[in-house]
N, C-alpha and C positions, 0 to 999 in steps of 0.2 A: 606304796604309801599305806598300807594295810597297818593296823595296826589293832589290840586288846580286842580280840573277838568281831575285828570287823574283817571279813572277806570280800567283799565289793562293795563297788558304790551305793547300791541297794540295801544296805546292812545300816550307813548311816543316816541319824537320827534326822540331819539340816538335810541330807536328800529326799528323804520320806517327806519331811514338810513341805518341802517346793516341790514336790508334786502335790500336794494338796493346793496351796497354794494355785498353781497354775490349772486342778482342774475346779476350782472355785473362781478362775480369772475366763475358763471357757463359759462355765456358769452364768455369769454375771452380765455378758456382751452375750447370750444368745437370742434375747430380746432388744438389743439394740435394733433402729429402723435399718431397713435394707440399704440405704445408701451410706452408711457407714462401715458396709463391709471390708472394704479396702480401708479405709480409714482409722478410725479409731478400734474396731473392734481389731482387725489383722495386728497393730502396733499393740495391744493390751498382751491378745495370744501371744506375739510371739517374745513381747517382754518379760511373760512368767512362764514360759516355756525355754526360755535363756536364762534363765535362773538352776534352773535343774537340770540342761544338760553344761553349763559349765561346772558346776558340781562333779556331774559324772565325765566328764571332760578332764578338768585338774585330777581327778582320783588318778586317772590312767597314765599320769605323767609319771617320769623316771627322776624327778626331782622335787625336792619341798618347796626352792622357787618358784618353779613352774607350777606345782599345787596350789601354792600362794596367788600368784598371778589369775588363774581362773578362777579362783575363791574370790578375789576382788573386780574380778568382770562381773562376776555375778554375785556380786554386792551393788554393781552400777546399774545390772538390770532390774534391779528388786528395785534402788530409785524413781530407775525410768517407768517401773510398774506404778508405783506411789502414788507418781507425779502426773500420770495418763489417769488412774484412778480419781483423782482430787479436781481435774480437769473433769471429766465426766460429772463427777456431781456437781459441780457449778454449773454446767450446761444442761444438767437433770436430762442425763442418757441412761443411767441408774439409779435404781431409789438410794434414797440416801444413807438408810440403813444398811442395805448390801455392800455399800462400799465402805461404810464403817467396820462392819465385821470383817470384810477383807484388808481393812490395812490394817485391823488390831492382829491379824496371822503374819500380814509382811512385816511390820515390827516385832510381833514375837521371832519370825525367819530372821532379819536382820542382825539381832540380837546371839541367834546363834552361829551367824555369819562369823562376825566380829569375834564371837569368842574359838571358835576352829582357827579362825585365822592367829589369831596373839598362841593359841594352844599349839598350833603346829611350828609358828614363826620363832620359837624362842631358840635362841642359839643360832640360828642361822643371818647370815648377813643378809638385808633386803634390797640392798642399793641399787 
């Protein structure tokens, strides 16, 4: 799936971001209370850390539907991050500013989601 000066996963731009992303979502839940270990903080991690390895997940497939397919899981974790983040500040488990700068990253992510996806999806049937 390589393509104009990319050699791995690592090479692209939306992988480089979800890992920011995901280490500004460890960031964020390190001071969460201790009995939210299992809870909220585990579901936050490992929803921005599924963001970036289905990225480098679909890179490795033998196919642009199959790329496509893990491009849009991890479209759905970057949601499920969103929407765990949105939940947190209403229950004020993070300041509210923290989670503000991090969903203005998940949307700038999102953004390049969507656009990889339509960029690699063109031509191909998706059904």
């Amino acid at each position: 799936m390589a393509g104009g000066g990319v050699s791995s996963y690592r090479d692209l731009k939306v992988w480089q971001e979800a890992m920011v992303v995901a280490v500004q979502a460890y960031g964020i839940t390190a001071a969460f209370p201790r009995e939210e270990v299992f809870g909220m903080t585990s579901q936050i991690r490992r929803a921005a850390t599924s963001v970036a390895t289905n990225i480098a997940e679909g890179y490795s497939r033998d196919s642009t539907r199959s790329y496509v397919h893990f491009l849009k899981v991890s479209q759905g974790s970057l949601k499920e991050l969103e929407t765990l983040l949105l939940i947190c500040d209403r229950v004020s488990l993070a300041p509210s500013r923290d989670v503000a700068r991090l969903l203005i990253l998940c949307d700038e992510l999102g953004k390049m989601l969507r656009s990889l996806i339509r960029s690699i999806s063109r031509g191909v049937d998706n059904d």
